[in-house]
Jmol script that loads the backbone (N, CA, C; Angstrom):
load data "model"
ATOM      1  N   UNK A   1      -6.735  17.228 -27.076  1.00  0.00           N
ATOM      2  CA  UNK A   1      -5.844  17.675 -26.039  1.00  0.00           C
ATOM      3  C   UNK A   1      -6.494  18.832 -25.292  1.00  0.00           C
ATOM      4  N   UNK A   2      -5.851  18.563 -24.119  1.00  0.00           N
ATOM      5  CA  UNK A   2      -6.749  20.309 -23.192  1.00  0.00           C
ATOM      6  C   UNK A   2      -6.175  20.548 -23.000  1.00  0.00           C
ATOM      7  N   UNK A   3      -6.384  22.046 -23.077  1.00  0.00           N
ATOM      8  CA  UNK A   3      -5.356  23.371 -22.053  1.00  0.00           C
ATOM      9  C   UNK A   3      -5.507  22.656 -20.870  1.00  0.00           C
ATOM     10  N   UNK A   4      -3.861  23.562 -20.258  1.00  0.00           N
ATOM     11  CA  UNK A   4      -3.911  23.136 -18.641  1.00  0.00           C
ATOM     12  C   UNK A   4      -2.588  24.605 -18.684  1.00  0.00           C
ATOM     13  N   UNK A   5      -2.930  24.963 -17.239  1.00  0.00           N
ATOM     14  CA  UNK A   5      -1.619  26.046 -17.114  1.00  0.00           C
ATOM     15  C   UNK A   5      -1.152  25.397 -15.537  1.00  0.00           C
ATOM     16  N   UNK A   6       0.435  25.319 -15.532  1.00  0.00           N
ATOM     17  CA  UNK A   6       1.135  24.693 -14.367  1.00  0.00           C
ATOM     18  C   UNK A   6       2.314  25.975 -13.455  1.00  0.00           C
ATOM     19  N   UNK A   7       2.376  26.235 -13.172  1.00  0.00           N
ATOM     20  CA  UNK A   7       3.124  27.110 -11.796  1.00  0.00           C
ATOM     21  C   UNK A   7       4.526  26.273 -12.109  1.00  0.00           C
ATOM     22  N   UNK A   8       5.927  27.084 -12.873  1.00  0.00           N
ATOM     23  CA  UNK A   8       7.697  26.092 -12.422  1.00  0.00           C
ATOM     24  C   UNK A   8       8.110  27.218 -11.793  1.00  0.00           C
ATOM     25  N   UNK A   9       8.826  26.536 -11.200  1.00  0.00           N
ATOM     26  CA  UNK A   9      10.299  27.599 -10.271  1.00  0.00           C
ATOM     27  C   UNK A   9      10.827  27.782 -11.517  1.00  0.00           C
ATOM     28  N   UNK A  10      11.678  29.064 -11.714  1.00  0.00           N
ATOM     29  CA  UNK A  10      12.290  29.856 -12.538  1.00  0.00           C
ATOM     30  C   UNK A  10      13.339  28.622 -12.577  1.00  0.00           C
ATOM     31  N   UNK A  11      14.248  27.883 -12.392  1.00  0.00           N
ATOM     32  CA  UNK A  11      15.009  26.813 -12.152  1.00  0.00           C
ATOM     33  C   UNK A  11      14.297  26.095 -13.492  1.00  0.00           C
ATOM     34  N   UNK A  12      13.438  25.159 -12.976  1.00  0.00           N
ATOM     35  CA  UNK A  12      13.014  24.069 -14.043  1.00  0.00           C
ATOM     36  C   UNK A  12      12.158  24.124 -15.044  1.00  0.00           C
ATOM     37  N   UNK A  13      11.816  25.397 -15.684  1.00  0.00           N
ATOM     38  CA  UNK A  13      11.443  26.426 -16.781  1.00  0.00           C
ATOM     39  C   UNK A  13      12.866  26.627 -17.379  1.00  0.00           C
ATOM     40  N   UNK A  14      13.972  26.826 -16.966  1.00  0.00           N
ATOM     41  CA  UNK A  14      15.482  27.221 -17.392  1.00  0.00           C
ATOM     42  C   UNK A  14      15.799  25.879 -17.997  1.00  0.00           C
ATOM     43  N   UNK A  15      15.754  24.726 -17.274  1.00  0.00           N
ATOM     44  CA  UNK A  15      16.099  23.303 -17.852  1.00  0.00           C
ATOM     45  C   UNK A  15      15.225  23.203 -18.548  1.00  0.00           C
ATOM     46  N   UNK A  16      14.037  22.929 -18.408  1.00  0.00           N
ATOM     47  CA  UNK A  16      12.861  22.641 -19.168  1.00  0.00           C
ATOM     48  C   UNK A  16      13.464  23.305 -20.866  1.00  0.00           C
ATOM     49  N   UNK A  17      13.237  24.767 -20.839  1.00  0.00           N
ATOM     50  CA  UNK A  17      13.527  25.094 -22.078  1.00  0.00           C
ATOM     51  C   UNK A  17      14.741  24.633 -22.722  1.00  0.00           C
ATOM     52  N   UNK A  18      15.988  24.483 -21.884  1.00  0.00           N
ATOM     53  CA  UNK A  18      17.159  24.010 -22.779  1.00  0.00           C
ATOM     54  C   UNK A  18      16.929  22.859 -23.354  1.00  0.00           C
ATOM     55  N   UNK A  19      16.849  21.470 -22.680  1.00  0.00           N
ATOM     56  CA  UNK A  19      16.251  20.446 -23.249  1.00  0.00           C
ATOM     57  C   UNK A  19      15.800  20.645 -24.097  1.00  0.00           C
ATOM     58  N   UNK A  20      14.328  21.547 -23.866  1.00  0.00           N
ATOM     59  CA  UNK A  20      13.196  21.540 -25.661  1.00  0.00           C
ATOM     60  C   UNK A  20      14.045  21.488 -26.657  1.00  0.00           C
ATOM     61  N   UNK A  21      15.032  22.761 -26.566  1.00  0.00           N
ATOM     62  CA  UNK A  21      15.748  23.332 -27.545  1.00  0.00           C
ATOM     63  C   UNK A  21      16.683  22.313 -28.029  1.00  0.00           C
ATOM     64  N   UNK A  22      17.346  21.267 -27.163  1.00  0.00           N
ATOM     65  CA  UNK A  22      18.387  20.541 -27.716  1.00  0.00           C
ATOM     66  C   UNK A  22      17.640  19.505 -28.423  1.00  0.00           C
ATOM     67  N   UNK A  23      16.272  19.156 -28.159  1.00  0.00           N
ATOM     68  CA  UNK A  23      15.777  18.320 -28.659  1.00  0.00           C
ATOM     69  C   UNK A  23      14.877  18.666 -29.820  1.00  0.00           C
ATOM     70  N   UNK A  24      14.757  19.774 -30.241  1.00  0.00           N
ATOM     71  CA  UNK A  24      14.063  20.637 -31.142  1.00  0.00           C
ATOM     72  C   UNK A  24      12.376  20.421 -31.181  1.00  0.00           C
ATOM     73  N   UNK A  25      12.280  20.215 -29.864  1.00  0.00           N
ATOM     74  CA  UNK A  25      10.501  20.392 -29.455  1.00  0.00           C
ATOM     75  C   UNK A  25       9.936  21.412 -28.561  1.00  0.00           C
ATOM     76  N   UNK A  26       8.910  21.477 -28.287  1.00  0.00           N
ATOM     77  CA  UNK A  26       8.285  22.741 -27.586  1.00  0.00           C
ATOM     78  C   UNK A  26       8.339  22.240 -26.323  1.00  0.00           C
ATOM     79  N   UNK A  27       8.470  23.264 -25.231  1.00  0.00           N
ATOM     80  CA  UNK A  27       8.498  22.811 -24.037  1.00  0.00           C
ATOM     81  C   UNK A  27       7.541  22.023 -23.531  1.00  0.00           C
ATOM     82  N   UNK A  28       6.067  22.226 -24.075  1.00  0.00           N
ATOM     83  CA  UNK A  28       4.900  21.361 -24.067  1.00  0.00           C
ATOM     84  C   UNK A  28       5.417  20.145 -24.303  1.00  0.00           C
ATOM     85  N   UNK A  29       5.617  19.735 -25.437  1.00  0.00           N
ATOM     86  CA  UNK A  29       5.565  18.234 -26.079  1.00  0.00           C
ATOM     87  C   UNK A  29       7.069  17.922 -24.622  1.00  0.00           C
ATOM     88  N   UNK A  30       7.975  18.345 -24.349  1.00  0.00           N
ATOM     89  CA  UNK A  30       8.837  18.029 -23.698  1.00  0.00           C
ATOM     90  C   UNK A  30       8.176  17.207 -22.255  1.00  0.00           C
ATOM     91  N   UNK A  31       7.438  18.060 -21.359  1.00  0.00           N
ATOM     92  CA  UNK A  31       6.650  18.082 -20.564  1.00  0.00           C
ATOM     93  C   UNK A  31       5.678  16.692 -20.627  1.00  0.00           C
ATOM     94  N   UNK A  32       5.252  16.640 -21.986  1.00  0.00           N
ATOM     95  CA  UNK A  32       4.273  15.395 -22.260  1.00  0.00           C
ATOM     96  C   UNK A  32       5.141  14.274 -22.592  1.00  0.00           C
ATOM     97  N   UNK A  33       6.149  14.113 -23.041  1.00  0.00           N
ATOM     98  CA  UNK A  33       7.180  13.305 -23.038  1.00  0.00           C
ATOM     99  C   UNK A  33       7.713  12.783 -21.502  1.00  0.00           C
ATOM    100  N   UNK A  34       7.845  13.309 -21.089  1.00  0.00           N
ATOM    101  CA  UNK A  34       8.613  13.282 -19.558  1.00  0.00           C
ATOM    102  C   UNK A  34       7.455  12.696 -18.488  1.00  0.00           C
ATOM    103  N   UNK A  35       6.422  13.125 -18.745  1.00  0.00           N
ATOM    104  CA  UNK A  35       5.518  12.655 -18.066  1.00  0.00           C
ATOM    105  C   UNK A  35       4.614  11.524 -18.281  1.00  0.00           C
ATOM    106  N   UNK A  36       4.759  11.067 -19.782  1.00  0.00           N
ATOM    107  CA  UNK A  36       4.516   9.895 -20.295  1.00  0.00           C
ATOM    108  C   UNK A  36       5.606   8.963 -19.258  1.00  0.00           C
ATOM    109  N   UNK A  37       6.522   9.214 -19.581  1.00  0.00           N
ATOM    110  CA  UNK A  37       8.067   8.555 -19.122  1.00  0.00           C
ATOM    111  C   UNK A  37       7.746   7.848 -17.927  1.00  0.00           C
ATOM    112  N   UNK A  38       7.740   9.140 -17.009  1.00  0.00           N
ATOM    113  CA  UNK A  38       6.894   8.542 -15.289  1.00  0.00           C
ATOM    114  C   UNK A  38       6.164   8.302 -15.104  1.00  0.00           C
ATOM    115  N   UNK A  39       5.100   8.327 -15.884  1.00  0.00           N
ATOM    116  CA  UNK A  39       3.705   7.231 -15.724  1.00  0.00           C
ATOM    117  C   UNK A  39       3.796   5.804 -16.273  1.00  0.00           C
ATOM    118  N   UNK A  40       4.345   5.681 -17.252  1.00  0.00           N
ATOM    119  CA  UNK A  40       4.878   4.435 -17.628  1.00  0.00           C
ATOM    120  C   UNK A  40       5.536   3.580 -16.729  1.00  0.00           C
ATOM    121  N   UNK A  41       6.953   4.239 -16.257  1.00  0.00           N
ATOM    122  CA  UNK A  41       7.571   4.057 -14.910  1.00  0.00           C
ATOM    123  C   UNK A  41       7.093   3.497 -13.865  1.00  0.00           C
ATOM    124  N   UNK A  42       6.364   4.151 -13.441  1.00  0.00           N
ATOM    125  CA  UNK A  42       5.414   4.168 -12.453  1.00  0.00           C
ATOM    126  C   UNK A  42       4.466   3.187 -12.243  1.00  0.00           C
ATOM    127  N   UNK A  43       4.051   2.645 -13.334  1.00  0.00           N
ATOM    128  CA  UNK A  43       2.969   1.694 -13.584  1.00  0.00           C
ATOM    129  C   UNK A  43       3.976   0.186 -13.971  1.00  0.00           C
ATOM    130  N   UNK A  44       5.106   0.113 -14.557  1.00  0.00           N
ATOM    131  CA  UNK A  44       5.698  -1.021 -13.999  1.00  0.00           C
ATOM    132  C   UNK A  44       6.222  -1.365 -13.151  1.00  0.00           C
ATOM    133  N   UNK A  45       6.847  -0.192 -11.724  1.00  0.00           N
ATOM    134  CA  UNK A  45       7.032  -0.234 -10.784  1.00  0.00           C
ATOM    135  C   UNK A  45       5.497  -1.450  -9.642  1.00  0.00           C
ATOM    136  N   UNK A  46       4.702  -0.871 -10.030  1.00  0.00           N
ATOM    137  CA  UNK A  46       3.487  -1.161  -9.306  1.00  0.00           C
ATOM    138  C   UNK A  46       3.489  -2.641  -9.713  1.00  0.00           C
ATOM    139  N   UNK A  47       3.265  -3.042 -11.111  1.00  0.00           N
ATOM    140  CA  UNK A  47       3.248  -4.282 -11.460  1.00  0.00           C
ATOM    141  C   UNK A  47       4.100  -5.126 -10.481  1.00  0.00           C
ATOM    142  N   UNK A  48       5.846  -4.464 -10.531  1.00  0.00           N
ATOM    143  CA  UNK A  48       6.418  -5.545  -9.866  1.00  0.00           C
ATOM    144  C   UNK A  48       6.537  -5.841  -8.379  1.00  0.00           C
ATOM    145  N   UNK A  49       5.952  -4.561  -8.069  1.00  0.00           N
ATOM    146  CA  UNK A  49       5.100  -4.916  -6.323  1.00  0.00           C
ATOM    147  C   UNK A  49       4.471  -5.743  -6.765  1.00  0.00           C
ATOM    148  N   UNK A  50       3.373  -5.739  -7.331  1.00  0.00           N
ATOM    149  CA  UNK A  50       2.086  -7.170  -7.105  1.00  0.00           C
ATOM    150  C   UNK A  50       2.348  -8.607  -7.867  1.00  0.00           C
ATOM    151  N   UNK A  51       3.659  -8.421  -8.307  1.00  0.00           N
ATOM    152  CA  UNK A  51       4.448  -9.969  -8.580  1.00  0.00           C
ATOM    153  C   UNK A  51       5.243 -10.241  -7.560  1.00  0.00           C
ATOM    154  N   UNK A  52       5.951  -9.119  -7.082  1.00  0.00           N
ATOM    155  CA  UNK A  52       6.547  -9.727  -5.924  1.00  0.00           C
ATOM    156  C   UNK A  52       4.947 -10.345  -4.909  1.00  0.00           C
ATOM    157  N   UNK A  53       4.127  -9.737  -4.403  1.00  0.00           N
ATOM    158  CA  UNK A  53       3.083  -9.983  -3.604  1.00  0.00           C
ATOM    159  C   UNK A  53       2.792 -11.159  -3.920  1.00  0.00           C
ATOM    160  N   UNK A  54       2.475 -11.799  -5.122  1.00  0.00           N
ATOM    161  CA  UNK A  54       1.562 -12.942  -5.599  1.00  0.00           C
ATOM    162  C   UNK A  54       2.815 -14.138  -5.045  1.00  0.00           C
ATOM    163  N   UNK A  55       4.459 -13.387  -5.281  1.00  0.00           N
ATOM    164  CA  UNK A  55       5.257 -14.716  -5.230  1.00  0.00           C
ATOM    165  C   UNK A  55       5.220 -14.636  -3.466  1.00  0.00           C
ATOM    166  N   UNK A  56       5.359 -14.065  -2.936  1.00  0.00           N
ATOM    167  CA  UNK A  56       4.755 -13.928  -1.076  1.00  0.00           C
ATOM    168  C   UNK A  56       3.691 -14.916  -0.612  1.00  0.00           C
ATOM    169  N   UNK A  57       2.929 -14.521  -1.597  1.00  0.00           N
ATOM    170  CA  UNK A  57       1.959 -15.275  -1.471  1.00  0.00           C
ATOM    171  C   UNK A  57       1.647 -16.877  -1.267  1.00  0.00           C
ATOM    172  N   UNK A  58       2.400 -17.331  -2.486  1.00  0.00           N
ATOM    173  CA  UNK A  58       2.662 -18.500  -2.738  1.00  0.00           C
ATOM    174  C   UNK A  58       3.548 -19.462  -1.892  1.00  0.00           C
ATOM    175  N   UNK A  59       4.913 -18.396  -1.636  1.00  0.00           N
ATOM    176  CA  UNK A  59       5.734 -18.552  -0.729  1.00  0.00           C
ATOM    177  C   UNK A  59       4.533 -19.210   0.774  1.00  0.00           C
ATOM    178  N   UNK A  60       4.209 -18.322   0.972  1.00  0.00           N
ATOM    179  CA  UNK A  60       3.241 -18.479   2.475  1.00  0.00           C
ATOM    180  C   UNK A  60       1.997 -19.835   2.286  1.00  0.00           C
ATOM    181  N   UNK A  61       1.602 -19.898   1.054  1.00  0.00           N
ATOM    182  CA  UNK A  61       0.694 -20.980   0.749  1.00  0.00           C
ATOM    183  C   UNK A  61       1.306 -22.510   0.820  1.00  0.00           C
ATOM    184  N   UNK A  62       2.499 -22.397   0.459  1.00  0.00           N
ATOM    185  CA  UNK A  62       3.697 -23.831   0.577  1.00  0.00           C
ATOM    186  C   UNK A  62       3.696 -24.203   2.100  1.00  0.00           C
ATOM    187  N   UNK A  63       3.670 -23.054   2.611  1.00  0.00           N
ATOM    188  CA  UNK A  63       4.164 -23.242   4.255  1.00  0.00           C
ATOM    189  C   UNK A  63       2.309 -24.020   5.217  1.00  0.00           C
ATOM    190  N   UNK A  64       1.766 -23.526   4.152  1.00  0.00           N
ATOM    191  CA  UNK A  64       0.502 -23.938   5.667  1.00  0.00           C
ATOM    192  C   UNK A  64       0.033 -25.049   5.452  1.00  0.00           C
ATOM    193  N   UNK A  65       0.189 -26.041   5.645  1.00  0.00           N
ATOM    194  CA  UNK A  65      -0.176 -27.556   6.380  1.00  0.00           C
ATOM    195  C   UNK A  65      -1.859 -27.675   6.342  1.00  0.00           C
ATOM    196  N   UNK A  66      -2.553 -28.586   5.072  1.00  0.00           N
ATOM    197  CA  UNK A  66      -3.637 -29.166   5.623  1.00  0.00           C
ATOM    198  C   UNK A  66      -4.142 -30.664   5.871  1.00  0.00           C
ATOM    199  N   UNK A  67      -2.780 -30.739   6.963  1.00  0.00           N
ATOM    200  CA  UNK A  67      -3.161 -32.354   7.248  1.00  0.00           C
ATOM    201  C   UNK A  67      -4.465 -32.135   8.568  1.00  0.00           C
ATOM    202  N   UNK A  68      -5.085 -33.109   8.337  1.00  0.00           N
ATOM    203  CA  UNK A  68      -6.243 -33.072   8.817  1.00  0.00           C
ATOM    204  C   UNK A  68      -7.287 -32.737   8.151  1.00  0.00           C
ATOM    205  N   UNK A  69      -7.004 -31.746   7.192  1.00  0.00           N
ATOM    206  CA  UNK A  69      -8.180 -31.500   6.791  1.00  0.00           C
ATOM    207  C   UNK A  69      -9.468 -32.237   5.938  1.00  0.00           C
ATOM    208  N   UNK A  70     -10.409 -31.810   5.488  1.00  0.00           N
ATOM    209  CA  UNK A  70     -10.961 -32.959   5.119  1.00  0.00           C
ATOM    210  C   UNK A  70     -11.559 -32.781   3.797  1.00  0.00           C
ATOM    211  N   UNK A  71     -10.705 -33.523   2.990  1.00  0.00           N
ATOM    212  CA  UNK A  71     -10.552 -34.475   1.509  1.00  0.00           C
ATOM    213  C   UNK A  71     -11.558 -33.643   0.768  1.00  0.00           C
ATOM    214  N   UNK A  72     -12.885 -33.520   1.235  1.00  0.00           N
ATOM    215  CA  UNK A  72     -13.771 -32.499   0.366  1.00  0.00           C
ATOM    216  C   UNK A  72     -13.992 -30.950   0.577  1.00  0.00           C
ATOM    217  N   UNK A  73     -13.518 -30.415   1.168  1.00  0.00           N
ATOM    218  CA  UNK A  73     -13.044 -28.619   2.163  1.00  0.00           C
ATOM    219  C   UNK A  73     -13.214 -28.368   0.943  1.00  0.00           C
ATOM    220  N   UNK A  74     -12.602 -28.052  -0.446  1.00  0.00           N
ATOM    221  CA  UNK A  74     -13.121 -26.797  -1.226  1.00  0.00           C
ATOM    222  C   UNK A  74     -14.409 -27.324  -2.126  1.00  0.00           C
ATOM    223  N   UNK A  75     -14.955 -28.479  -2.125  1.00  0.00           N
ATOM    224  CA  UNK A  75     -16.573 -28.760  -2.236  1.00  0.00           C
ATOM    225  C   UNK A  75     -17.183 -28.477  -1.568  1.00  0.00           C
ATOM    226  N   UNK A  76     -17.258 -28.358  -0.334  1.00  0.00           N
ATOM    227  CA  UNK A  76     -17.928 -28.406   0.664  1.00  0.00           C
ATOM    228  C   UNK A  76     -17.734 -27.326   1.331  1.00  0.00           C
ATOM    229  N   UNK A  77     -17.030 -26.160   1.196  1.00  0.00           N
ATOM    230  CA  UNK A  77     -16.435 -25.202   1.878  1.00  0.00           C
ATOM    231  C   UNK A  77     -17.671 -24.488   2.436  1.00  0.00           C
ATOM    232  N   UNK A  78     -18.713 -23.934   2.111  1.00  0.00           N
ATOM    233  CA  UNK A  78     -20.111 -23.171   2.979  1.00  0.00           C
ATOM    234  C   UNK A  78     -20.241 -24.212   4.050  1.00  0.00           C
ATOM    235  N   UNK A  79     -20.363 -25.293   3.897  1.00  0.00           N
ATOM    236  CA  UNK A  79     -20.750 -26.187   4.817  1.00  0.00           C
ATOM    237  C   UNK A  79     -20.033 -25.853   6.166  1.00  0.00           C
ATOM    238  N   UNK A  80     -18.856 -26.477   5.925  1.00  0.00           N
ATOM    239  CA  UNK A  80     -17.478 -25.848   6.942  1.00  0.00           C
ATOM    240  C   UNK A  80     -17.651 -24.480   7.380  1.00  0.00           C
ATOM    241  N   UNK A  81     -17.744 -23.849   6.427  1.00  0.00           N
ATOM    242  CA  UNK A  81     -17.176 -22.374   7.220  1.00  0.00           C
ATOM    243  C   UNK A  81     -18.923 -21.761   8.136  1.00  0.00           C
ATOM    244  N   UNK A  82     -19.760 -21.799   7.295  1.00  0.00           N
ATOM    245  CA  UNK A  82     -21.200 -21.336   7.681  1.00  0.00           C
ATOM    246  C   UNK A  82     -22.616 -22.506   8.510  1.00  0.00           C
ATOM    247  N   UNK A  83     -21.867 -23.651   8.624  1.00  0.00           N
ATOM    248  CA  UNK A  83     -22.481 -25.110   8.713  1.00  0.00           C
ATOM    249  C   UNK A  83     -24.087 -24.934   8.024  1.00  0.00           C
ATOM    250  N   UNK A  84     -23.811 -24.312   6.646  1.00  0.00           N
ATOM    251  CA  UNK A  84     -24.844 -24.295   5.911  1.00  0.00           C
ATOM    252  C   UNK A  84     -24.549 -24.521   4.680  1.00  0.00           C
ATOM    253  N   UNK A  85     -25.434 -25.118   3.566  1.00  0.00           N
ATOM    254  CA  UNK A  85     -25.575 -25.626   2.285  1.00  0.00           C
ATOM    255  C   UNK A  85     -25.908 -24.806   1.593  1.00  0.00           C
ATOM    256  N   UNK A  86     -25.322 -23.974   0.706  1.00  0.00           N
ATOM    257  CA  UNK A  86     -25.835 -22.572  -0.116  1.00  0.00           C
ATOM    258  C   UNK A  86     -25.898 -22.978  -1.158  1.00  0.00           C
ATOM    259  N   UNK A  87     -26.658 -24.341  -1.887  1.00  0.00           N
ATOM    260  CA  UNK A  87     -26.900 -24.838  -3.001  1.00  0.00           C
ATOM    261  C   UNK A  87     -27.809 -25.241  -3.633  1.00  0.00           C
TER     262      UNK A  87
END
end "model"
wireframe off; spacefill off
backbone 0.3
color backbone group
């Protein structure tokens, strides 16, 4: 663990300590608790942005039409896109 020293408003040093106390931990471990909390938080928040994104995604992939296209496009895809053979 490392030292670290943080700057509270006289306010959330006042809560901060009551909590510790009701919970019979040091304001430290309180602090590391709480901030575990919102990083955790935080990081499944994000997850369910990029599930919602992937289902967007998919959503939008249903919608685009490749009639016409032609039967070998993801074999052949350099060909198509670069009219070159990178093989």
């Amino acid at each position: 663990m490392l030292r670290t020293q943080i700057y509270l408003p006289e306010r959330q040093l006042r809560i901060l300590k009551k909590k510790a106390a009701e919970e019979d931990i040091s304001v430290s471990e309180l602090i590391r608790v709480k901030l575990d909390e919102s990083l955790v938080r935080s990081d499944v928040q994000n997850l369910k942005k990029r599930e919602n994104i992937g289902k967007w995604l998919n959503r939008v992939a249903k919608k685009v039409s490749f009639k016409g296209a032609p039967k070998d496009l993801a074999k052949n895809m350099d060909r198509y896109l670069y009219d070159k053979d990178f093989r």
